[in-house]
VMD Tcl script that builds the backbone (N, CA, C; Angstrom):
set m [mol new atoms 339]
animate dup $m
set s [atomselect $m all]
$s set {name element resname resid chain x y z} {
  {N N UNK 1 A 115.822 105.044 133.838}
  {CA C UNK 1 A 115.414 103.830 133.126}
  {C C UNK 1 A 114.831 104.195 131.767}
  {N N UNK 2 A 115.238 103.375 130.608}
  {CA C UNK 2 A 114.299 103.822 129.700}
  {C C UNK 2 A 113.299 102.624 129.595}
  {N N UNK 3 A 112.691 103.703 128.753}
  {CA C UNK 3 A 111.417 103.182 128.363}
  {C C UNK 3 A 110.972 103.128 126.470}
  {N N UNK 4 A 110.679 101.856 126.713}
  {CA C UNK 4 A 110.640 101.160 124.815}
  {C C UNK 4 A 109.052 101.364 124.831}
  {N N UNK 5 A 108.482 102.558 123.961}
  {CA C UNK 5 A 107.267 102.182 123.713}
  {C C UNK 5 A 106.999 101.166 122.078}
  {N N UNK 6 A 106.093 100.196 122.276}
  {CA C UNK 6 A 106.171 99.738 120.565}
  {C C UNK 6 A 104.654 98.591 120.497}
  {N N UNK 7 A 105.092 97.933 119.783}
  {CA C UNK 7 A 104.228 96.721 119.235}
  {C C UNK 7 A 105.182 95.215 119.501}
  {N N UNK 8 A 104.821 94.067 120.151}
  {CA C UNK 8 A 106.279 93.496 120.121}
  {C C UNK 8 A 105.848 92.518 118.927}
  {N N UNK 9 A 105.430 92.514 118.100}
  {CA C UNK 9 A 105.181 91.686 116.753}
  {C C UNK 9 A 105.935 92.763 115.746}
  {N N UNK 10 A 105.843 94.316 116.105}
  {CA C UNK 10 A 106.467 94.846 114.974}
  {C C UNK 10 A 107.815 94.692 114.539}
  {N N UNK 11 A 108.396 94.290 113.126}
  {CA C UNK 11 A 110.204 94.120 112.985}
  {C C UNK 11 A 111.268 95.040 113.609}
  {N N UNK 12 A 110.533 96.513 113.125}
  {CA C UNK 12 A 111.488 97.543 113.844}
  {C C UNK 12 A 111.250 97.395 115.342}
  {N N UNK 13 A 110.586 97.120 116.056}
  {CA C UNK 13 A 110.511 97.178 117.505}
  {C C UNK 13 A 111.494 95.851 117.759}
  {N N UNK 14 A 111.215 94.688 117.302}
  {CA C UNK 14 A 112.440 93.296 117.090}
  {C C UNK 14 A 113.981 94.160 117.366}
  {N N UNK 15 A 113.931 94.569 116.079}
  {CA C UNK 15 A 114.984 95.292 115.846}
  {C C UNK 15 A 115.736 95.917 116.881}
  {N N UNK 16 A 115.217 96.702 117.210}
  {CA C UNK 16 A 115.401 97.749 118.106}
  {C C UNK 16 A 115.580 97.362 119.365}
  {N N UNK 17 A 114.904 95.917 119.938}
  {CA C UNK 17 A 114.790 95.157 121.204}
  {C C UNK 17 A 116.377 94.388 121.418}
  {N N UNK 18 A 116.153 94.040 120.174}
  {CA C UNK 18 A 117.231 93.191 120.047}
  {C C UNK 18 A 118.844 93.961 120.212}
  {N N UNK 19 A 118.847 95.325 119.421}
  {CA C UNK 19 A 120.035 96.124 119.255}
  {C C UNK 19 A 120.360 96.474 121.045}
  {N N UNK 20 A 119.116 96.753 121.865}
  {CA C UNK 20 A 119.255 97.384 123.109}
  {C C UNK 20 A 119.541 96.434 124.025}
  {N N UNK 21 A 119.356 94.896 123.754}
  {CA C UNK 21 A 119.846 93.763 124.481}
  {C C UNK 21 A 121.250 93.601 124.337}
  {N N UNK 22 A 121.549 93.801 122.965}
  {CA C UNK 22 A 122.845 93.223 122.690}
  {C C UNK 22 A 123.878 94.426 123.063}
  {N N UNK 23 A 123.371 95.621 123.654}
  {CA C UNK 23 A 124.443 97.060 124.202}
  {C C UNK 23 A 124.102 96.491 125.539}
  {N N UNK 24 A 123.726 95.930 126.192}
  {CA C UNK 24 A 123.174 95.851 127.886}
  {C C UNK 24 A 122.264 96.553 128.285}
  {N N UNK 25 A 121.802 97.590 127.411}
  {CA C UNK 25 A 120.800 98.713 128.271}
  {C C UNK 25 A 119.655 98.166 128.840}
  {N N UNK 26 A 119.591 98.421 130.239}
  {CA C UNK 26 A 118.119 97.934 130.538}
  {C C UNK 26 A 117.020 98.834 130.280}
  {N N UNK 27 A 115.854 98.099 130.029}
  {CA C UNK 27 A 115.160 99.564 129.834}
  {C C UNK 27 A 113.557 98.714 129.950}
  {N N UNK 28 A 112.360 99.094 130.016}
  {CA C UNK 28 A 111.044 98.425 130.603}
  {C C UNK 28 A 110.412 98.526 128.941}
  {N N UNK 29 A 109.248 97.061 128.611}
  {CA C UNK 29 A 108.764 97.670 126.973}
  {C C UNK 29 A 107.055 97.755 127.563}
  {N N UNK 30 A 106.716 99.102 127.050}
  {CA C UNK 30 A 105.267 99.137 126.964}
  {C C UNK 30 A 104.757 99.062 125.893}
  {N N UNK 31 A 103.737 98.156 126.047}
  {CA C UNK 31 A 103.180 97.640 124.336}
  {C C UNK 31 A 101.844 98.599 124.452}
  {N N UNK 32 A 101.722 99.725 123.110}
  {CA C UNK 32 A 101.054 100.113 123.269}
  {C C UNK 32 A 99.687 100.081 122.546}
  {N N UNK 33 A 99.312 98.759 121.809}
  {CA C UNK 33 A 98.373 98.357 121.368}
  {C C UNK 33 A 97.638 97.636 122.678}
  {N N UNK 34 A 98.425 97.491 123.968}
  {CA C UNK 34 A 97.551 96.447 124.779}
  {C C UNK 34 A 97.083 97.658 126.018}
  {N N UNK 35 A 98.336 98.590 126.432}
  {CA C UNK 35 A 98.147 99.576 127.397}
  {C C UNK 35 A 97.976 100.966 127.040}
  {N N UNK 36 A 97.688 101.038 125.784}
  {CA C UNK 36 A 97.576 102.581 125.488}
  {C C UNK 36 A 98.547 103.614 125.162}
  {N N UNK 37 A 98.373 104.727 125.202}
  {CA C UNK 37 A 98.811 105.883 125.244}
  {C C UNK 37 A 98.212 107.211 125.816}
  {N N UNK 38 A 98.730 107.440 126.769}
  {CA C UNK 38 A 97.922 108.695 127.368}
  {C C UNK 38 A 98.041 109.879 126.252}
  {N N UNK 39 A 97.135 110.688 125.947}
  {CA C UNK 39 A 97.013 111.971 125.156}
  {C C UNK 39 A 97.903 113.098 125.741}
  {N N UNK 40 A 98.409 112.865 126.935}
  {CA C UNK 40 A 99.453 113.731 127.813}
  {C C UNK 40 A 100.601 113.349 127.143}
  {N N UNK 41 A 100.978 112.128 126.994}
  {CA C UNK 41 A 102.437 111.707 126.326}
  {C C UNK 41 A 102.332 112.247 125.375}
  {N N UNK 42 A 101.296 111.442 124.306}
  {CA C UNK 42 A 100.505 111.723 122.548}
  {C C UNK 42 A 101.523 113.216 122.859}
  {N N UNK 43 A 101.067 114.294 123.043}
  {CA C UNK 43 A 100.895 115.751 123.106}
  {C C UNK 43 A 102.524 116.238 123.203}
  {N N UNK 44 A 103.032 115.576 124.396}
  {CA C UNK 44 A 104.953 115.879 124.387}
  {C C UNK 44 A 105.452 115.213 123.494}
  {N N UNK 45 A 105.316 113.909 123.271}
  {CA C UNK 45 A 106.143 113.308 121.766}
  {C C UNK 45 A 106.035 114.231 120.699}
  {N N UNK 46 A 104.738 114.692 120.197}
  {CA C UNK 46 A 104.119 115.446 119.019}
  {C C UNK 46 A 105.018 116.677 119.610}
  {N N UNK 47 A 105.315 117.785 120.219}
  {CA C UNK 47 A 105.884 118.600 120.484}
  {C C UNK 47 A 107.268 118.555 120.512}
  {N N UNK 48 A 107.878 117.657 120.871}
  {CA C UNK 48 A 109.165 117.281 120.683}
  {C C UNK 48 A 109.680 117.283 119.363}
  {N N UNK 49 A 108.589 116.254 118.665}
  {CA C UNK 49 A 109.230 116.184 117.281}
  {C C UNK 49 A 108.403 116.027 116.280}
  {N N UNK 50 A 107.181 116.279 116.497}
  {CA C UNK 50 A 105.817 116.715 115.586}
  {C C UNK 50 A 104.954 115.830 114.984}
  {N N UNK 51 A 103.701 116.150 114.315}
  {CA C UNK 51 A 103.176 115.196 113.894}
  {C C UNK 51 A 103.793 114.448 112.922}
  {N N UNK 52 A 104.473 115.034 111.566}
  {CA C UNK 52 A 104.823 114.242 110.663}
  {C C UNK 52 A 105.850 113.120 111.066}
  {N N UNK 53 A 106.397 113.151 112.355}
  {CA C UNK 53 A 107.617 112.513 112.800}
  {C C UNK 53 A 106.634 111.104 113.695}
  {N N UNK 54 A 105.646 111.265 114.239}
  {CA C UNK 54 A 105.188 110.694 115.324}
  {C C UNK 54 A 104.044 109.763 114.433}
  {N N UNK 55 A 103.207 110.850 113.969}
  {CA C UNK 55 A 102.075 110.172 113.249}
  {C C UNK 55 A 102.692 108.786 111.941}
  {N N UNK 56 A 102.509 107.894 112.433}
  {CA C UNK 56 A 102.997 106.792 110.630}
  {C C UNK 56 A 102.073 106.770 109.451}
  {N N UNK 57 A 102.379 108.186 108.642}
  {CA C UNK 57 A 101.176 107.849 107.249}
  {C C UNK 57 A 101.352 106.634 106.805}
  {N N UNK 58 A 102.184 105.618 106.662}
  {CA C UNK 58 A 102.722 104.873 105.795}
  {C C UNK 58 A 101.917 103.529 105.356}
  {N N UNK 59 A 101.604 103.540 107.572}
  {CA C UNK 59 A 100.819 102.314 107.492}
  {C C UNK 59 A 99.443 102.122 107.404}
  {N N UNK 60 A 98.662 100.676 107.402}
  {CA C UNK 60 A 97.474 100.322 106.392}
  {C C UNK 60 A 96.839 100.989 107.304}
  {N N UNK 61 A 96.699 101.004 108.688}
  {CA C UNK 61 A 95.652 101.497 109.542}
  {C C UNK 61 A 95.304 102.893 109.278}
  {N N UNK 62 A 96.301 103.749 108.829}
  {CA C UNK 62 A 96.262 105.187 108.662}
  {C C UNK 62 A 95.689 105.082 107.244}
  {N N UNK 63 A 96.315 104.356 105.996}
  {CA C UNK 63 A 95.634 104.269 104.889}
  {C C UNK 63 A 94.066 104.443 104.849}
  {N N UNK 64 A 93.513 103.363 105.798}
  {CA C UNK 64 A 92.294 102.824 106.044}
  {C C UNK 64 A 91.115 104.238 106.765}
  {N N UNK 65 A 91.892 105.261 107.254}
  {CA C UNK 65 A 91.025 105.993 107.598}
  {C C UNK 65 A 90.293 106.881 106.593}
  {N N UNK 66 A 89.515 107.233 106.802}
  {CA C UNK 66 A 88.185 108.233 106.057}
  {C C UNK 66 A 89.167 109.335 105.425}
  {N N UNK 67 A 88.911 110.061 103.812}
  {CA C UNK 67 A 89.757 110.966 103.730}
  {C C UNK 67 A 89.072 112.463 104.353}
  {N N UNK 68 A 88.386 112.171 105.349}
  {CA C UNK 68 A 88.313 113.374 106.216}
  {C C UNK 68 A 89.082 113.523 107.574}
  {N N UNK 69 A 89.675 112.290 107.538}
  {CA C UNK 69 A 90.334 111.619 108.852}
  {C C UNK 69 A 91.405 112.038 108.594}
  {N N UNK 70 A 91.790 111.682 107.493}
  {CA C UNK 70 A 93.258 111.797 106.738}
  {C C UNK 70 A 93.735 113.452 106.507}
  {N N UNK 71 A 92.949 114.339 106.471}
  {CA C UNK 71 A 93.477 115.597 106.441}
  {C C UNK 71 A 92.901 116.729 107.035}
  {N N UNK 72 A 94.162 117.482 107.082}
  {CA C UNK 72 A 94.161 118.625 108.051}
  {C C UNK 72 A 94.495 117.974 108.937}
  {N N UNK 73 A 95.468 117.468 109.608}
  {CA C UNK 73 A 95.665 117.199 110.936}
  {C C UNK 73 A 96.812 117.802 111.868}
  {N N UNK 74 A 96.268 118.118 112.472}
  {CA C UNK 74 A 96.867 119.323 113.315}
  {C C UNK 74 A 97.413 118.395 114.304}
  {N N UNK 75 A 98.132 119.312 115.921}
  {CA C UNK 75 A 98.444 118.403 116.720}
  {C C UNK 75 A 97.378 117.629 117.634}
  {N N UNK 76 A 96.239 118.645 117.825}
  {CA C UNK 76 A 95.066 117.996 118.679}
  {C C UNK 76 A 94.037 116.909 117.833}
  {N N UNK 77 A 94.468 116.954 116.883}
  {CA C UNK 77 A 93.488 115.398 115.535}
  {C C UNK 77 A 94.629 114.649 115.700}
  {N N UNK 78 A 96.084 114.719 115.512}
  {CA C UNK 78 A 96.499 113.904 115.969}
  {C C UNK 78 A 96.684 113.419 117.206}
  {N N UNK 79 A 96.644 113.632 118.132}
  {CA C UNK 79 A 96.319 113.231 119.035}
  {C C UNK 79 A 95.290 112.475 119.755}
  {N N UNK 80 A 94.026 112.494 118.590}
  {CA C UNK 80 A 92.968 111.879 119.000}
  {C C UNK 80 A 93.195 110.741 118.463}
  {N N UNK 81 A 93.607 110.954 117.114}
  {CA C UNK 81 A 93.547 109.964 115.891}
  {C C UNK 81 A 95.050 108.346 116.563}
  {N N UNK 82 A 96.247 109.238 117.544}
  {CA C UNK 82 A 96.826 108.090 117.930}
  {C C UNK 82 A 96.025 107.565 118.828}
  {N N UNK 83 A 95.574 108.226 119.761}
  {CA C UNK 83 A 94.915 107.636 121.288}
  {C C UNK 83 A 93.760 106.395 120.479}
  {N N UNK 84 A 93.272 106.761 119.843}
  {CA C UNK 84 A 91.916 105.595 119.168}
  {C C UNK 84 A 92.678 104.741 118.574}
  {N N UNK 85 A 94.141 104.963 117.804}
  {CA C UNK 85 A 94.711 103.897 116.569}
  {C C UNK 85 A 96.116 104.037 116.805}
  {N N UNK 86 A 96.463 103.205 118.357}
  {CA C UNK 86 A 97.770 103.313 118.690}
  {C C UNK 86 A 98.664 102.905 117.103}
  {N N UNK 87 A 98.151 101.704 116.574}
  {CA C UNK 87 A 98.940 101.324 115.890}
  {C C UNK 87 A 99.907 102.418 114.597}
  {N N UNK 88 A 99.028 103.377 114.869}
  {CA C UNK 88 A 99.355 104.496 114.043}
  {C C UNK 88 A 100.979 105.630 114.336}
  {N N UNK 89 A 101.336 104.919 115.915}
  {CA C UNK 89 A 102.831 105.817 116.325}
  {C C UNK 89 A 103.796 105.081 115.704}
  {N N UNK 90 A 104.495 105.971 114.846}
  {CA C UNK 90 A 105.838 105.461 114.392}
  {C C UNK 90 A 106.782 104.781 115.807}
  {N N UNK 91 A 107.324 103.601 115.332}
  {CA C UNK 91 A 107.881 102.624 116.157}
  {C C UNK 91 A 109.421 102.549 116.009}
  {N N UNK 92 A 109.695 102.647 116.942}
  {CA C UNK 92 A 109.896 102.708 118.270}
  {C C UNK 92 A 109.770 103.891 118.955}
  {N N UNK 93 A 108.791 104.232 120.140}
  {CA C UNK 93 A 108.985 105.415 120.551}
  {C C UNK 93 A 110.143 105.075 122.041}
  {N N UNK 94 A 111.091 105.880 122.513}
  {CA C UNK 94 A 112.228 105.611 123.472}
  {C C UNK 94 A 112.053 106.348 124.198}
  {N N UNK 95 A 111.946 106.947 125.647}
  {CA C UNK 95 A 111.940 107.716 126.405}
  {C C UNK 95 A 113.255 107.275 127.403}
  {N N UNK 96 A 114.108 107.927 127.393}
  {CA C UNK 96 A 115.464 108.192 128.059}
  {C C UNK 96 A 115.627 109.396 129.160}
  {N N UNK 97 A 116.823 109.420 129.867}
  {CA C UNK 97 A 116.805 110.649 130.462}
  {C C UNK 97 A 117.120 111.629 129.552}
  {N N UNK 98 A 117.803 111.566 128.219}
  {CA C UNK 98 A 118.369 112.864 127.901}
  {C C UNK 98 A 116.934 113.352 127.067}
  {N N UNK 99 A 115.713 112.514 126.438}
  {CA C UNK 99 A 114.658 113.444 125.801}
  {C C UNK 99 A 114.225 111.586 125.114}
  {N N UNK 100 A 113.984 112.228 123.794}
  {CA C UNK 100 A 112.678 110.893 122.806}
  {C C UNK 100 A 113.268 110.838 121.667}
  {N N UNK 101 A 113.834 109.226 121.521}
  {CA C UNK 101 A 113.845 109.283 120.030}
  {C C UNK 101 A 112.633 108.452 119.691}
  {N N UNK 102 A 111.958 108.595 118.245}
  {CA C UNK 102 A 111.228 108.401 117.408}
  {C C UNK 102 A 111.574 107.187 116.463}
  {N N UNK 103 A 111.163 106.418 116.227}
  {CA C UNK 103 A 111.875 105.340 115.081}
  {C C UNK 103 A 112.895 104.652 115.719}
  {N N UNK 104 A 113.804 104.171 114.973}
  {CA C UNK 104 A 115.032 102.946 114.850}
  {C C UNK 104 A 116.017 103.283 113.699}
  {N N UNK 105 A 116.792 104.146 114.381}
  {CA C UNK 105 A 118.508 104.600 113.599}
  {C C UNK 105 A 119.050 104.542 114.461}
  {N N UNK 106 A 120.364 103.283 114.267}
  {CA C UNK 106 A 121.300 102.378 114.999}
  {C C UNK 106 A 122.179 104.088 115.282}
  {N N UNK 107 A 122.598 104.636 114.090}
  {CA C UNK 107 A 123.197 105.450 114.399}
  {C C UNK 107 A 123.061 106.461 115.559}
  {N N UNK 108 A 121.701 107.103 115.521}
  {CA C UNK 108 A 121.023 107.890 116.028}
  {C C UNK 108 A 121.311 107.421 117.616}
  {N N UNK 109 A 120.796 106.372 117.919}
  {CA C UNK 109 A 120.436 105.505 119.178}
  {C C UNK 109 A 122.010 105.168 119.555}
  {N N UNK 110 A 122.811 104.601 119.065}
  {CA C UNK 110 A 124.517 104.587 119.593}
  {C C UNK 110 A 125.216 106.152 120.001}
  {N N UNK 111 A 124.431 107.168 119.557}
  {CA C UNK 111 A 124.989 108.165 120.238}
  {C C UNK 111 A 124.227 108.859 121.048}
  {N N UNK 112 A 122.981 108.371 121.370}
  {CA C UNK 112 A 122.156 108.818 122.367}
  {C C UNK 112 A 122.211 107.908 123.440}
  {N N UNK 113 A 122.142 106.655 123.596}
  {CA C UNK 113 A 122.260 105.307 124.717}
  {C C UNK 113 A 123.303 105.169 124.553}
}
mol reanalyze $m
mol bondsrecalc $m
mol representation Tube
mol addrep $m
């Protein structure tokens, strides 16, 4: 089964909901502004495909942190820094049988699902 981690207000998670409805895939969505993120996941996503891939500098919440917050961040600061500010995981996170994609590339995702 997969599994949609996201925000369901976010567009790319829309996006992405919508693309996986319209292939048939079933798959379960955990919203992780309401249920979290275990620091066990945090830790294999980040290893899989690292902080710069996992962590979202982009957005305001990450903007908004302290610039002591903001640097040097290794995998164990990030890891703290998602667990406190889910909103901070790049969206869509996917957990499949074959491994994790990160984000929303139609491409990417049509040859992985």
């Amino acid at each position: 089964m997969i599994r949609l981690y996201g925000i369901p207000n976010c567009d790319t998670v829309k996006k992405a909901r919508k693309w996986l409805d319209a292939k048939g895939v079933d798959y379960a969505f955990h919203d992780f502004k309401k249920e979290g993120v275990s620091p066990a996941k945090l830790k294999a996503w980040i290893a899989l495909h690292g902080v710069d891939t996992v962590l979202n500098r982009r957005g305001t919440t990450f903007r908004k942190l302290s610039d002591e917050d903001r640097a040097d961040i290794d995998e164990a600061k990030a890891v703290r820094l998602l667990e406190a500010n889910p909103s901070m995981i790049k969206r869509p996170v996917v957990e499949h049988d074959g491994g994790v994609l990160v984000g929303f590339k139609d491409s990417e995702w049509e040859a992985v699902l």
